[in-house]
C-alpha positions as CSV (number, residue, x, y, z in Angstrom):
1,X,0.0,0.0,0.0
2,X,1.4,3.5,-0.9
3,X,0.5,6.3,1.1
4,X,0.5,9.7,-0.8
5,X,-0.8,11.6,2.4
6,X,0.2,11.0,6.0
7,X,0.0,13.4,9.3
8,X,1.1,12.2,12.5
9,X,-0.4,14.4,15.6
10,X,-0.6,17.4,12.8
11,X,-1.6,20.6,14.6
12,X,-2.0,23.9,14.4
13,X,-3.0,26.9,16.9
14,X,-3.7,30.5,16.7
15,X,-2.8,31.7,19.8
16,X,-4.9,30.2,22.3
17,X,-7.3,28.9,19.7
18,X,-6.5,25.1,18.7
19,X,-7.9,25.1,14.8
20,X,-6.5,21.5,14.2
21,X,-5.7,19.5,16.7
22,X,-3.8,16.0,16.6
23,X,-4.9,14.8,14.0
24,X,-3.7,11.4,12.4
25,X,-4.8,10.8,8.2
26,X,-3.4,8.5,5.9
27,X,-4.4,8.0,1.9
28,X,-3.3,6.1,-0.3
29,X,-2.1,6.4,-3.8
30,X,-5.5,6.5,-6.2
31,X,-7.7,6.7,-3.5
32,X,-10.9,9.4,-3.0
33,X,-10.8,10.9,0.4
34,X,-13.6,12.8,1.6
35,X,-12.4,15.4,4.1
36,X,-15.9,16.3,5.8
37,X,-16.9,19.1,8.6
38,X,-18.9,21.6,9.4
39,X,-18.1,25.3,8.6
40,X,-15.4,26.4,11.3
41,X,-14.1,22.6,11.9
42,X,-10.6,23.0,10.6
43,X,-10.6,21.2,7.0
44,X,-9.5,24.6,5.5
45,X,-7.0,25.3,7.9
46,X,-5.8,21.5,7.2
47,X,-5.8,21.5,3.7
48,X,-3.7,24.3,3.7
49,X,-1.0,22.7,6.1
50,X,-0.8,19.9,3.7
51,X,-0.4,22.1,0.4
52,X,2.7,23.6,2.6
53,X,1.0,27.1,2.5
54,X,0.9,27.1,6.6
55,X,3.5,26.1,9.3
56,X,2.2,23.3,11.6
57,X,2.3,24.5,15.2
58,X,3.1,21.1,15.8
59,X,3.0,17.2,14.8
60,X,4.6,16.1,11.4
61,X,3.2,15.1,8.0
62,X,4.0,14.1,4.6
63,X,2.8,14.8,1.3
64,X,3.9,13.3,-1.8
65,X,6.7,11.8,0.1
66,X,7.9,14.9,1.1
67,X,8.3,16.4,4.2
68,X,5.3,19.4,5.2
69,X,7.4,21.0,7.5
70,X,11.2,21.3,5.2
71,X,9.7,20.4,1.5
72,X,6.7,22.4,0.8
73,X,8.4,23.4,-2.5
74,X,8.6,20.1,-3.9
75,X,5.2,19.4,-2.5
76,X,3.7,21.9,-4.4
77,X,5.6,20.7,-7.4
78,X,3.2,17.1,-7.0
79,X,-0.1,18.7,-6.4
80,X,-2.8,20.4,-7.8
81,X,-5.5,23.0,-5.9
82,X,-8.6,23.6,-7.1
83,X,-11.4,25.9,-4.4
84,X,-14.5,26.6,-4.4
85,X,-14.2,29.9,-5.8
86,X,-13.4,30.1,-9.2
87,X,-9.3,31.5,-9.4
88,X,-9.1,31.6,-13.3
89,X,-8.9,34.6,-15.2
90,X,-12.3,35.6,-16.3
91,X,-11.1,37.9,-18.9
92,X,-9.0,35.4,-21.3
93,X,-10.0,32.9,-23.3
94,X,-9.8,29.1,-22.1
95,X,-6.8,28.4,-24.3
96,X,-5.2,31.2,-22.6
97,X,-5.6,29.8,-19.4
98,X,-4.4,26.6,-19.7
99,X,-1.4,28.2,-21.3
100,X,-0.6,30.7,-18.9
101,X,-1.4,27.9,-15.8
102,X,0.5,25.2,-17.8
103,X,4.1,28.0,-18.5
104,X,3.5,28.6,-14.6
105,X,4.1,25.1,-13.8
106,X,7.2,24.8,-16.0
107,X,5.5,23.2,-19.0
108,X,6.7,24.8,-22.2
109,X,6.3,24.4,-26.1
110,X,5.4,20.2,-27.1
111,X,5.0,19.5,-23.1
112,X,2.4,22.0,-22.9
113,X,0.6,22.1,-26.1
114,X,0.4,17.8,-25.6
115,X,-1.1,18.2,-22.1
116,X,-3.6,21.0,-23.6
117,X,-4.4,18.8,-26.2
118,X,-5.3,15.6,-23.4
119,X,-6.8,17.7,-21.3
120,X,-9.2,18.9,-23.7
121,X,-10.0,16.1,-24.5
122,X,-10.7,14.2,-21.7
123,X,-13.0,17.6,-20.4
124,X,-14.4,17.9,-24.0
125,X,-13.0,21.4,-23.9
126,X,-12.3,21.8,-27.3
127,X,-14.9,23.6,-28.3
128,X,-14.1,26.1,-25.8
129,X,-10.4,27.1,-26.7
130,X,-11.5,30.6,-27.8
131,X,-14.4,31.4,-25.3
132,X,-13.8,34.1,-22.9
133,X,-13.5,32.2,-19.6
134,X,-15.9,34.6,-17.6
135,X,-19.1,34.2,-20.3
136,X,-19.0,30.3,-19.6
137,X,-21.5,28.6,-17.3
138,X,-20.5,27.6,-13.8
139,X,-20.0,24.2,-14.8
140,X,-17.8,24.6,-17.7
141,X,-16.0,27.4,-15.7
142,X,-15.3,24.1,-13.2
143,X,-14.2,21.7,-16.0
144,X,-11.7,24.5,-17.0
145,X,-10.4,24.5,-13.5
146,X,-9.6,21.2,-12.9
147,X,-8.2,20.8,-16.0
148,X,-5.7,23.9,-14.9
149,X,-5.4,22.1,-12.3
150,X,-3.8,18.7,-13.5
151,X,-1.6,20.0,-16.5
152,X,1.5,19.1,-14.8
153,X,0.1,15.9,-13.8
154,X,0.2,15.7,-9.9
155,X,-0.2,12.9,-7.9
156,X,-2.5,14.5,-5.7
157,X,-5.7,16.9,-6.5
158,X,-7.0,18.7,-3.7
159,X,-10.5,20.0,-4.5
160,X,-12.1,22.5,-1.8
161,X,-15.6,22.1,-2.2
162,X,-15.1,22.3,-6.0
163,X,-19.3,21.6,-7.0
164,X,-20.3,24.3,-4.1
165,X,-22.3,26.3,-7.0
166,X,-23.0,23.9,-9.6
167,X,-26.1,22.2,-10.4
168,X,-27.1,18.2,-10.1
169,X,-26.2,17.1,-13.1
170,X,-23.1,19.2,-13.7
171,X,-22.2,17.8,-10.2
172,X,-22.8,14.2,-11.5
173,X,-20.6,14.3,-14.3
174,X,-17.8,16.4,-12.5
175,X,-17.5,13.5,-10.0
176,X,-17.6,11.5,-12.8
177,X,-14.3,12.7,-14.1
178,X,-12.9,12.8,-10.5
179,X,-13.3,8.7,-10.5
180,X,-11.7,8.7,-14.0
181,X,-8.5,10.4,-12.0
182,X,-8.7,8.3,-9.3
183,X,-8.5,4.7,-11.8
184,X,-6.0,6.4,-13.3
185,X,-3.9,6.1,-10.1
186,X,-4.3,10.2,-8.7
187,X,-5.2,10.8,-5.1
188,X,-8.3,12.9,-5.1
189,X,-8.4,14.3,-1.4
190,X,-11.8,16.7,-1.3
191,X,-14.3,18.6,1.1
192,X,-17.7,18.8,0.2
193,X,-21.2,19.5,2.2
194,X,-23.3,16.9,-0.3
195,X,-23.7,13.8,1.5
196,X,-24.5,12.5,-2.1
197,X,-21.3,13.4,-3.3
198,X,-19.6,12.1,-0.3
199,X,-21.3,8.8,-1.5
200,X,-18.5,8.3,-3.8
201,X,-15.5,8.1,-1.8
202,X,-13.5,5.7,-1.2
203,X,-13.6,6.7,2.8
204,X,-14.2,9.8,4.9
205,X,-13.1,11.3,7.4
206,X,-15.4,13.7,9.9
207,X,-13.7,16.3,11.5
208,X,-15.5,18.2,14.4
209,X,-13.9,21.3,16.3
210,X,-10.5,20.1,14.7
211,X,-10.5,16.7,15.6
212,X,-11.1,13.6,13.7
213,X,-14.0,12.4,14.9
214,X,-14.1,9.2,12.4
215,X,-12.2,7.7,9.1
216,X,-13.9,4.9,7.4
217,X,-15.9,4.0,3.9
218,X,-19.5,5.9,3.8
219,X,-21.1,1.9,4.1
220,X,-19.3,1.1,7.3
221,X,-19.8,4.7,8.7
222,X,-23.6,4.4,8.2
223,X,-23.8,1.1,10.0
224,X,-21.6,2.0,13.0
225,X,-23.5,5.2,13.3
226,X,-26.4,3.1,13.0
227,X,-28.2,5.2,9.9
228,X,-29.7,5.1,6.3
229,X,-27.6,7.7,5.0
230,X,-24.5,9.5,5.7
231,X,-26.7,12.8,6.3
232,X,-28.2,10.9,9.2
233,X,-24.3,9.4,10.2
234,X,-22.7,13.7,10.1
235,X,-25.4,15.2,12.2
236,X,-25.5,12.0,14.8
237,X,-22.0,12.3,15.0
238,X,-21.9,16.4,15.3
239,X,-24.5,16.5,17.8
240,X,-23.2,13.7,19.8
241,X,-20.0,15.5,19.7
């Protein structure tokens, strides 16, 4: 088993506010890990430990294979971000993004133009190329994004609640292409707040006021909890909590 994410006792403290708090995660290579919790648990503050954007206050972790506390270059190197907000630029054309995105992640000339070319095709973007990037519907805008995302082909995607806006079946076939990644051996690590979404990971984790308050598959968390649905298994959980 590879692991592409590990945290041993990863913390992290704003003073005399504890925002994550000792907490253990392993995933391995290909796998779909649902990072779940309410607004204000800690997954954002996490996330961003992991991506090497924030010093841990304390515990250790690695991402990639590479140390969070003395690699984060090299960890950024192997990932790709995507949030919930759309970061593109709304004024250029999809081809332009992908270029610009691609030339930022040191892919030039025949490495960049080939990964354009897969990318679009996989996201069925073609017909896009020359479409201003702000005119396009939310869902399209989203497709652009992750493909921005993966030009330099990470191992790991970290997608912040990338369907917040987007409607049913634009959500469908977005998590459609995330399993696609995830055969294809990348580690999708996610937050979302659709328990139908959450549906399709491999296993989640619930964090609550910074801790972990469970890791397992959605099936197994459902019958521990002793529920129908994984809606039923957060809120049992949170309130017990």
């Amino acid at each position: 088993m590879t692991l592409t994410i590990e945290t041993h006792n990863l913390t992290k403290a704003f003073g005399h506010f504890i925002a994550v708090d000792h907490i253990n995660v392993s995933v391995r290579s290909g796998e779909i890990f649902g990072f779940l919790g309410a607004n204000g648990a800690g997954k954002t503050t996490a996330i961003r430990m992991l991506c090497g954007l924030l010093e841990p206050t304390a515990g250790s972790g690695q991402v990639a294979g590479f140390d969070i506390m003395k690699e984060t270059a090299k960890i950024r190197g192997n990932i790709g971000y995507m949030s919930q907000k759309f970061s593109l630029y709304s004024d250029m054309t999809v081809l332009d993004n992908m270029k610009l995105y691609g030339s930022l992640y040191g892919l030039h000339k025949a490495a960049l133009s080939e990964r354009i070319e897969e990318l679009s095709r996989f996201l069925d973007l073609h017909s896009l190329h020359n479409r201003v990037t702000g005119g396009l519907p939310w869902g399209w805008q989203q497709r652009l994004s992750l493909a921005c995302a993966n030009l330099h082909t990470p191992r790991i995607l970290f997608l912040d609640e990338p369907t917040g806006s987007v409607d049913p079946v634009s959500r469908r076939n977005f998590w459609d292409l995330i399993q696609e990644l995830s055969a294809g051996g990348t580690t999708i690590f996610v937050t979302t707040h659709h328990m139908d979404e959450a549906e399709y990971c491999h296993r989640l984790s619930i964090m609550i006021s910074g801790k972990i308050a469970a890791i397992d598959t959605p099936k197994e968390l459902k019958r521990r909890m002793e529920c129908s649905t994984l809606h039923q298994a957060f809120l049992k959980l949170v309130e017990g909590a």
